[in-house]
C-alpha positions in Angstrom: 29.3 4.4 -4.9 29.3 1.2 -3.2 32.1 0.6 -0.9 31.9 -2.7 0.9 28.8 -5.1 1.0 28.7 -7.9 4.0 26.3 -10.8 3.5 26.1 -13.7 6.3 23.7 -16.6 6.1 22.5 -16.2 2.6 21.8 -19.2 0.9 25.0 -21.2 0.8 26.9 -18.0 1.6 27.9 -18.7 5.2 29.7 -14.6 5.8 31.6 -12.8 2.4 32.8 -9.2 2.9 33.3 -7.5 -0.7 35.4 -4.1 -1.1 34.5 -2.7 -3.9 36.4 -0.3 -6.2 35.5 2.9 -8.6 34.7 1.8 -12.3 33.9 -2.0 -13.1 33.9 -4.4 -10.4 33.0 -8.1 -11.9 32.3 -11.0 -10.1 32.5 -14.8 -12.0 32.3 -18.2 -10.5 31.3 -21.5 -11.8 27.4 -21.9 -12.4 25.4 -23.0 -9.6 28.3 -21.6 -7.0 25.8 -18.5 -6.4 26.8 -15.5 -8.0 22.8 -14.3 -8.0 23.0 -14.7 -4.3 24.7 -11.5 -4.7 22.3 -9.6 -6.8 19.0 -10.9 -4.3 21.7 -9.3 -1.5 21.8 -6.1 -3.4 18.0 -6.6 -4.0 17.6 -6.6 -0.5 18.6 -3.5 0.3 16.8 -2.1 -2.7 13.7 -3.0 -0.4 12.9 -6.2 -2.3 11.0 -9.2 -1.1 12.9 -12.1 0.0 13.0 -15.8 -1.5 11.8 -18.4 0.1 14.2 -20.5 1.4 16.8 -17.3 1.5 18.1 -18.2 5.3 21.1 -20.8 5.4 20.1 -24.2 6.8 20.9 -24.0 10.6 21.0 -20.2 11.0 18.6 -17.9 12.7 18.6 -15.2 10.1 20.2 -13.7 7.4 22.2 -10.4 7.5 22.9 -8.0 4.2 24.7 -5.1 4.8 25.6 -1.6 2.2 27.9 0.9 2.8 27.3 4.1 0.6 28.9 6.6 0.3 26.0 9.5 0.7 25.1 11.9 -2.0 24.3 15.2 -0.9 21.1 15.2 -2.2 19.7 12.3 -0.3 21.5 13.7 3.0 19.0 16.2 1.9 15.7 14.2 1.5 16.4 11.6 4.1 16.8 14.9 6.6 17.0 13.8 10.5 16.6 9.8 9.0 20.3 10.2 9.5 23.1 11.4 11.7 24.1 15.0 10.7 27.9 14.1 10.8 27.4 10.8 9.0 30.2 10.6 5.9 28.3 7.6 4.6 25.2 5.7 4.8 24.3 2.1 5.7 21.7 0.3 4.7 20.7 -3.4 6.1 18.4 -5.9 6.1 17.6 -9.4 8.7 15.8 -11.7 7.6 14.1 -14.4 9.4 14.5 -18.2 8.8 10.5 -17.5 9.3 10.5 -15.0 6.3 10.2 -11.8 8.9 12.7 -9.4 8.0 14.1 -6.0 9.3 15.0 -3.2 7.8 17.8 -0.6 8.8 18.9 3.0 7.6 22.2 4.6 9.3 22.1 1.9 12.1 18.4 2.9 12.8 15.5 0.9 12.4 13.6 2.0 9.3 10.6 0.8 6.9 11.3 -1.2 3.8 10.1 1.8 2.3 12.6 4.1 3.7 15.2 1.4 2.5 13.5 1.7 -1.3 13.8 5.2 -1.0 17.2 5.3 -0.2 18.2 2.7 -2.5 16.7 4.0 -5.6 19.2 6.7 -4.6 22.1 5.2 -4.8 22.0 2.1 -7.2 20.3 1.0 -10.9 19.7 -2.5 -11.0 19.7 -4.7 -14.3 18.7 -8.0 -13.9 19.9 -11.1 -16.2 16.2 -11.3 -17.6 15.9 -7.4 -18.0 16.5 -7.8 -22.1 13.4 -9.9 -22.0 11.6 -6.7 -20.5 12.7 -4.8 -22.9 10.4 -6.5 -25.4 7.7 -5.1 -23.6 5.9 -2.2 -25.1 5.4 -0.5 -21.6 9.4 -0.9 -20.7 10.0 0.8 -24.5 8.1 3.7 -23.6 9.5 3.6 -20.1 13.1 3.9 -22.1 11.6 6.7 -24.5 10.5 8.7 -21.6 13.9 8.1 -19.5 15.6 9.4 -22.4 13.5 13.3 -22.9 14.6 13.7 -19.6 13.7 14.7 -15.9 11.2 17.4 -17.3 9.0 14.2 -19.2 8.8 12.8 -15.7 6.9 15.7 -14.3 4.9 15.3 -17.5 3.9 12.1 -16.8 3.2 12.7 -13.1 0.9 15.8 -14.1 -0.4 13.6 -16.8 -1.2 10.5 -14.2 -3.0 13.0 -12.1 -5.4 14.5 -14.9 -5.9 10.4 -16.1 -6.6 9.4 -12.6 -9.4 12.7 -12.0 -10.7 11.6 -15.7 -11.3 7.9 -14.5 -12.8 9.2 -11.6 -15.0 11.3 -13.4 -16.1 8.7 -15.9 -16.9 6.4 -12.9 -19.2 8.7 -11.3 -21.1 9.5 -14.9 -21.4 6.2 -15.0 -22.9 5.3 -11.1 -24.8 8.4 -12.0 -26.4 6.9 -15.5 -27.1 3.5 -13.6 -29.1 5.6 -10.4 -31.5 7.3 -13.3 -32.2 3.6 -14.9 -33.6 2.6 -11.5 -34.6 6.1 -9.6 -38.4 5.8 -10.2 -38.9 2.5 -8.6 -36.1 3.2 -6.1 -37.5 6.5 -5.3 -41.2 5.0 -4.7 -39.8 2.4 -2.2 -38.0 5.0 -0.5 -40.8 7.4 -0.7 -43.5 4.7 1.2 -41.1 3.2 3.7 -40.1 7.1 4.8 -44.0 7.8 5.3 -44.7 4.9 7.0 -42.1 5.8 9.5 -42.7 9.6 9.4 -46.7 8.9 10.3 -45.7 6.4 13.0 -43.2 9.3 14.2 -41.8 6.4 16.8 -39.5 7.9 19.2 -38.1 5.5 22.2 -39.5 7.4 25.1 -42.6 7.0 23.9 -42.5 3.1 23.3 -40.7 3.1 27.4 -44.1 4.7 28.5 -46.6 3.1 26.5 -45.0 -0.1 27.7 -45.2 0.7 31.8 -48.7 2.3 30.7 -49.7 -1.4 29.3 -48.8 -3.0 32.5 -50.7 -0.6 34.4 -53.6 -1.2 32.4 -53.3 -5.3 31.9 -53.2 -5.2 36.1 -55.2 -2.1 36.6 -58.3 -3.8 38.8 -55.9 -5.8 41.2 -54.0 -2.3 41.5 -57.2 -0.8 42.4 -58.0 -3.5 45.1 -54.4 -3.0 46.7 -55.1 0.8 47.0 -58.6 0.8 48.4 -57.3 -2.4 50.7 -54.8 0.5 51.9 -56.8 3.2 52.6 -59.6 1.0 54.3 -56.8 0.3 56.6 -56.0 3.7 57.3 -58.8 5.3 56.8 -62.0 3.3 56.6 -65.3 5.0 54.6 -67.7 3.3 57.0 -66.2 5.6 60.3 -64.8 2.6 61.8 -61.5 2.9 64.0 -58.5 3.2 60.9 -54.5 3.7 61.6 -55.3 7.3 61.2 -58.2 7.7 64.1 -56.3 5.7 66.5 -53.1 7.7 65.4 -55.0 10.7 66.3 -56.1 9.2 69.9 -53.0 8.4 70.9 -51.9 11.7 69.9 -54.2 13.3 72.5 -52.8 11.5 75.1 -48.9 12.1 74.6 -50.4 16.2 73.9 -52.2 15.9 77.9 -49.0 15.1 79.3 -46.7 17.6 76.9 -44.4 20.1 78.9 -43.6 17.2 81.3 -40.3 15.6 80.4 -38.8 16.6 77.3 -37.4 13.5 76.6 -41.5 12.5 75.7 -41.9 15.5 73.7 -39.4 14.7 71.5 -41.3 11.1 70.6 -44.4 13.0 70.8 -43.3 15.5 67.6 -42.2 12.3 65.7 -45.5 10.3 66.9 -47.2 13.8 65.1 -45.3 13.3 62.3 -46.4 10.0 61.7 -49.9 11.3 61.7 -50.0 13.7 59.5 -47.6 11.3 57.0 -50.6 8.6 57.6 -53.6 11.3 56.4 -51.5 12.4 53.9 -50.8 8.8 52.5 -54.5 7.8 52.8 -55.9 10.7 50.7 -53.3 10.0 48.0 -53.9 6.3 48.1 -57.4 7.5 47.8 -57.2 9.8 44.9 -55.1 6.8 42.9 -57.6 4.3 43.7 -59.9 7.0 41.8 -58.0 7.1 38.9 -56.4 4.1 38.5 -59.4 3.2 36.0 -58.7 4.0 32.4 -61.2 5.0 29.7 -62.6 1.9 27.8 -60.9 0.8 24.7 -57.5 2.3 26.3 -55.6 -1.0 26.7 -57.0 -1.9 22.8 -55.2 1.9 21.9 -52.2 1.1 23.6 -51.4 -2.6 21.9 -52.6 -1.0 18.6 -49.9 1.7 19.1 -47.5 -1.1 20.4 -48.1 -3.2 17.4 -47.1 -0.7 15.2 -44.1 0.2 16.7 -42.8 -3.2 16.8 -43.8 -4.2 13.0 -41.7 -1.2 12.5 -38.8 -3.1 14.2 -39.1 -5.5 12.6 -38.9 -4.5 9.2 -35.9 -1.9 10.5 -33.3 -3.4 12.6 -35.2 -4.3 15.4 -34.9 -1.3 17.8 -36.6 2.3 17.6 -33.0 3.6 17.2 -32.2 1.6 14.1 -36.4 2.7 12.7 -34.8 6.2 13.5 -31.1 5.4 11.2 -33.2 3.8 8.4 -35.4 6.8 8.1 -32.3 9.2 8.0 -30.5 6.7 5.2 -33.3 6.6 3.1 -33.8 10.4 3.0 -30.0 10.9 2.4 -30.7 8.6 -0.4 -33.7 10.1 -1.6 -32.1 13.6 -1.9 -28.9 11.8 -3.9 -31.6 10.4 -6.2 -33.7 13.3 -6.7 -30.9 15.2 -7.2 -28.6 12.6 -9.5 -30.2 14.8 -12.6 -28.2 17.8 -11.6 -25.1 15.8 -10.3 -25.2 13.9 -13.8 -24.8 17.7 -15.3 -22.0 18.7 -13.1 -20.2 15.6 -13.6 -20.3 15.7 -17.3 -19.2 19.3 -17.1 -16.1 18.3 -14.9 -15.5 15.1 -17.2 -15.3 17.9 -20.2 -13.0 19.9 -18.6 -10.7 16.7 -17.6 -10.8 15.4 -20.9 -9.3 18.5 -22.3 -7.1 19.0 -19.6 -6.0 15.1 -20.2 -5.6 15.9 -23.9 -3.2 18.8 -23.5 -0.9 16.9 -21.2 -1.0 14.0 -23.9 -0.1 16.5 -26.0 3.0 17.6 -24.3 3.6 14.3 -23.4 3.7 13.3 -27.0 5.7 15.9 -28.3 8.7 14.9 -26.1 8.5 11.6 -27.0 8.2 12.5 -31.1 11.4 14.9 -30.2 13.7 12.7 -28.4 12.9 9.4 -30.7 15.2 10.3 -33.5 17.5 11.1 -31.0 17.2 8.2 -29.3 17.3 5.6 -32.5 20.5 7.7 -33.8 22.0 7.3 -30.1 21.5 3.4 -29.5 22.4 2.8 -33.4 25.8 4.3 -33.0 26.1 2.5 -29.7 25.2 -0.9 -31.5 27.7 -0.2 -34.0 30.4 -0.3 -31.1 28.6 -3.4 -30.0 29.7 -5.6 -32.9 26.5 -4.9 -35.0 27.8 -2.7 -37.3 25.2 -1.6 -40.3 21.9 -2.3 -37.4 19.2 -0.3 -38.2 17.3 1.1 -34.9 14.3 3.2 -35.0 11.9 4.2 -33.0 7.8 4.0 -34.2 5.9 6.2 -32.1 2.2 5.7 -33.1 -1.5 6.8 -31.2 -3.3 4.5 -29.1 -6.7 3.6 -29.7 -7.7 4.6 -26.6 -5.3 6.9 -24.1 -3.9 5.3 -21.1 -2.3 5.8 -17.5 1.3 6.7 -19.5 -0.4 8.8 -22.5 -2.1 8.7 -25.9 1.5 6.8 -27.4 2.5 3.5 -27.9 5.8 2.9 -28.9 7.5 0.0 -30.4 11.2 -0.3 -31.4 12.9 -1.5 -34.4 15.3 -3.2 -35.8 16.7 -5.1 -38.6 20.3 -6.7 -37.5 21.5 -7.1 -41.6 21.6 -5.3 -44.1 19.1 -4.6 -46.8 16.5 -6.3 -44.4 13.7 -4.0 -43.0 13.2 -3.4 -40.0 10.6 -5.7 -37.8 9.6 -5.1 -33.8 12.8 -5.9 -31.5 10.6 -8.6 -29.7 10.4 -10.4 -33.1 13.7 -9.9 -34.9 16.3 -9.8 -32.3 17.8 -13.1 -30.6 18.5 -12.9 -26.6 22.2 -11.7 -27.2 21.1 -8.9 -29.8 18.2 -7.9 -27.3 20.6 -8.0 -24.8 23.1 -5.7 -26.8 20.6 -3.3 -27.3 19.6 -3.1 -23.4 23.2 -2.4 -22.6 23.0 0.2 -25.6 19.8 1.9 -24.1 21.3 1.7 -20.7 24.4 3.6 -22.2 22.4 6.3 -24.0 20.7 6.7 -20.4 23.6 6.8 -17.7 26.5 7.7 -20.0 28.7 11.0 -19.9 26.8 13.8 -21.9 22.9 12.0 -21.7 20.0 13.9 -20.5 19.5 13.0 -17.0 22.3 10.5 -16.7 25.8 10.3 -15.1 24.0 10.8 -11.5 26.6 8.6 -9.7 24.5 5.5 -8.9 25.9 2.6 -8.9 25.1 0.0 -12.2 24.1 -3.2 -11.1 24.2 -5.9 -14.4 23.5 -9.6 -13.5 24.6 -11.8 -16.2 23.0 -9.2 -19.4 25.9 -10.9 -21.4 23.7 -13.8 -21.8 23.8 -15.5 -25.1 27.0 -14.1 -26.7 30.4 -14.8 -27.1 33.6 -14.2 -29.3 34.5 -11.1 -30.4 31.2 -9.5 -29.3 31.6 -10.2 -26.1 34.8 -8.3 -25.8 32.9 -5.6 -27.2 30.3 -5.5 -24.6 33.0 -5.5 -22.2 34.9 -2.7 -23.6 31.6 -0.5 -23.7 31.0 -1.7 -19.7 33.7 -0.4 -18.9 33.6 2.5 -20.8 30.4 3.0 -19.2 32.3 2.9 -15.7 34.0 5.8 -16.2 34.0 8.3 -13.9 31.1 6.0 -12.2 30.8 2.4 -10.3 30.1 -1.1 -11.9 28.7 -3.9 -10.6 28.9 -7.1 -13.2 28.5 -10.4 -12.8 29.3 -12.0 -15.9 30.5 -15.8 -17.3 32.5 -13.8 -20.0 36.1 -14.2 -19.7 36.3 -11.1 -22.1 34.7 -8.9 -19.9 36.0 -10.3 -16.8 39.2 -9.6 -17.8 38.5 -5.9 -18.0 37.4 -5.3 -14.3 39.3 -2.9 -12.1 38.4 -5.4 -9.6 37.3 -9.3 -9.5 35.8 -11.4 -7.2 35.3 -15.2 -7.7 32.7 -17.0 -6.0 33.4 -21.1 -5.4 31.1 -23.5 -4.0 32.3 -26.2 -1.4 30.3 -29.1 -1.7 32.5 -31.2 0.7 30.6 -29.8 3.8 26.8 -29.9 4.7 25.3 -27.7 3.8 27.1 -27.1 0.8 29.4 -23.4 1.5 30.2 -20.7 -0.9 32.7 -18.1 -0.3 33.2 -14.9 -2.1 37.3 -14.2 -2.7 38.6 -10.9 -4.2 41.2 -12.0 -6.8 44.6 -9.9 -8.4 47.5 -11.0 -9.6 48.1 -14.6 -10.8 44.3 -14.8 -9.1 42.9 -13.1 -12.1 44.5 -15.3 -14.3 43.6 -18.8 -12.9 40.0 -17.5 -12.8 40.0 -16.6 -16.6 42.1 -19.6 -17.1 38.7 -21.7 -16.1 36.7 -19.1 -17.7 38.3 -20.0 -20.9 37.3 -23.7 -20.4 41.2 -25.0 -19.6 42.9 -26.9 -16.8 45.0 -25.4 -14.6 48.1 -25.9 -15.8 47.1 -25.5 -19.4 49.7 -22.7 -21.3 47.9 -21.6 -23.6 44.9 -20.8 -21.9 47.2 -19.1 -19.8 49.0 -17.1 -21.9 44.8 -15.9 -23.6 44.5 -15.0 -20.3 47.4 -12.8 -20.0 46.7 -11.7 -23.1 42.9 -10.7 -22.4 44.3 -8.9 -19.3 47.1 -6.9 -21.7 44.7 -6.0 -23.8 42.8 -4.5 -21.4 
């Protein structure tokens, strides 16, 4: 049940605080003054998206706020979401004069989807254009499937599963089917650009090394030069006086004089040192000078080799590493193609099994519905009957589809014929807004009254303006069954009816002030002579007018 909703900066609403009561709560107001502000408040909270504009000029934001009380079973399924010793349960939302908005669950900060979850929970929300749904072939099945009960829903989840493997399935045959059309000449591209690679075998240290081994060869006669200039100088082949021979002279002079002062013998081991490092560097220097000289036609192997790496490149991605990825791709891809043949025979084994398992939750599915439609037709006819269309015909056709669906292998369409002696035709044909709208609230009955399968779960009934389009002695009738329909539970109405406003256990007005700018609309809970000035204007009389005041009295005795 909903016990107080706060809304400030909503539209035109500038703050309104409603209290709301057990059984049928209606709200009225003149049109224009923003009685569906209400409904997109409520809407809000249910997690819906807000309309443009939604922030009142000049304010920062908008604020909605619910207080609920809190089932135990969603205490249950919104577990540490909320405070263990919570007694009831807020939800909120902000909205942003930029469109951002917040959402809020037990004073926390929470996902619009937490909000949803909740909300689903606690309130059923039926808006003024929900009897235009109805003509909808999807929202009749929806209706059929409410009414078999919470068992058809696990049905239908099953079901959805199975449908959604199936579709799968039926996609992959398909990719498979489409890979055998073009796996030959796939196959053959793949097959000549992997052996192409493979007989390159490219790998990236060798393309680092053939590269250093091309400079070396491109400069290998001026390296040769350098080397031999070197060891001349160290070394000379003609004998003449190099670094190392007058290394070695010197040498003999610091050895004469060793033993003398130690401080000389220390320079005289490092002078040594020197020496040997000098004959050692000139017979290396020597030995690279020898080889330095490559066989002929190396440099001609090396740019061949070169070449074919980078056309390889080029054609791949433009480094070894991405030569490397496109061979491994086109091998996984090879091995998917040569093997599509036996994945095209697992698949359709798998789509056999799905299609049967599909079938026999259809099956189930469709025995429910073929169940619970007489049921159904019999239910909403003797509700219509109470609706002012006595003698209504209502049935239910339940028929296959030509091809199953995401709901089934049913399509349903309702019936009606509104006179007697006339057949019955589809509701979206026969029926005029206010019969459609009658037989929403009938449906809506069946569902959430005392004694129906799956209903009376406590949430509250949200109907914005679902009396559309009738008037007179029907509309007294609608009212009656509203609020028969709020027994034992909570109503929310918002209604232009003076017959069914006079039958609310509580009544708010809603008046627009268009003295200020912006224009300001306050919400004001009504009893007393309150109630009877509203219906007063209801009814289409001045103020003062006594015999619009004494129907009003008379509406509110009757009730």
């Amino acid at each position: 049940m909903l016990l107080e909703l706060r809304v400030e900066n909503l539209l035109l609403i500038e703050r309104a605080e409603l209290r709301l009561a057990p059984g049928l709560n209606v709200i009225t107001g003149e049109t224009g003054a923003g009685k569906t502000m209400l409904a997109h408040a409520l809407d809000l909270l249910l997690g819906g998206k807000p309309r443009s504009g939604v922030v009142r000029p000049g304010a920062s934001e908008a604020w909605v706020e619910g207080v609920f009380e809190l089932p135990g079973g969603l205490r249950s399924a919104l577990g540490d979401r909320i405070a263990p010793d919570a007694e009831d349960l807020v939800l909120a939302r902000r909205v942003g004069a930029d469109g951002r908005t917040r959402a809020y669950l037990g004073g926390r900060s929470a996902t619009v989807g937490d909000l949803r979850e909740a909300g689903e929970a606690l309130l059923v929300f039926y808006g003024q254009h929900e009897h235009r749904r109805l003509t909808l072939a999807s929202a009749q099945l929806e209706a059929l499937d409410a009414f078999c009960g919470a068992d058809q829903a696990f049905r239908r989840t099953a079901y959805s599963e199975a449908w959604a493997e199936l579709r799968a399935l039926r996609g992959r045959r398909s990719e498979l089917a489409e890979l055998a059309g073009a796996r030959e000449r796939e196959l053959d591209l793949l097959r000549f650009e992997l052996s192409e690679i493979e007989e390159a075998d490219p790998s990236e240290a060798e393309r680092e090394e053939l590269g250093a081994e091309r400079e070396r060869l491109r400069h290998q006669e001026a390296l040769r030069a350098s080397a031999l200039a070197a060891v001349e100088a160290l070394s000379p082949e003609s004998g003449g006086p190099g670094a190392t021979f007058l290394l070695a002279e010197a040498g003999r002079r610091l050895e004469e004089v060793a033993g003398v002062d130690g401080g000389l013998d220390v320079l005289g081991d490092r002078f040594r040192s020197l020496r040997y490092e000098a004959e050692d560097l000139a017979g290396e220097l020597r030995r690279y000078e020898e080889t330095v000289e490559a066989a002929p036609g190396r440099l001609e192997e090396v740019e061949d080799r070169l070449a074919t790496l980078a056309r390889l490149e080029r054609k791949h991605g433009g480094t070894i590493a991405s030569v490397l990825a496109h061979a491994a791709s086109c091998r996984e891809r090879r091995d998917e193609l040569e093997g599509a043949e036996v994945a095209l025979g697992e698949v359709e084994t798998g789509l056999a099994s799905a299609e049967a398992r599909a079938a026999e939750l259809a099956g189930e599915l469709r025995a429910a519905r073929v169940a619970a439609s007489g049921e159904l037709a019999e239910a909403v006819r003797a509700r219509l009957s109470e609706l002012a269309m006595e003698g209504a015909r209502f049935e239910v056709e339940l028929t296959p589809r030509a091809e199953p669906g995401a709901t089934g292998a049913d399509q349903v369409e309702f019936l009606i014929s509104t006179n007697p002696g006339v057949e019955v035709g589809p509701l979206r044909e026969i029926a005029s807004g206010g019969e459609t709208s009658r037989v929403m609230l009938a449906l809506m009955s069946v569902a959430h009254g005392e004694g129906a399968e799956g209903g009376g779960d406590g949430r509250l009934l949200v109907f914005d303006e679902v009396d559309a389009g009738i008037g007179g002695v029907t509309a007294r009738a609608v009212g009656a069954h509203l609020r028969a329909l709020a027994e034992g539970r909570q109503i929310l109405c918002i209604t232009h009816l003076p017959q069914i406003a006079s039958l609310g256990a509580r009544h708010f007005v809603i008046a627009k002030d268009t003295a200020t700018e912006p224009a300001l609309t306050t919400v004001t809970g009504l009893d007393g002579d309150g109630v009877v000035g509203e219906l007063v204007r209801m009814l289409g009389a001045a103020e003062g007018d006594r015999a619009a005041r004494a129907h009003a009295k008379e509406l509110l005795k009757a009730a």
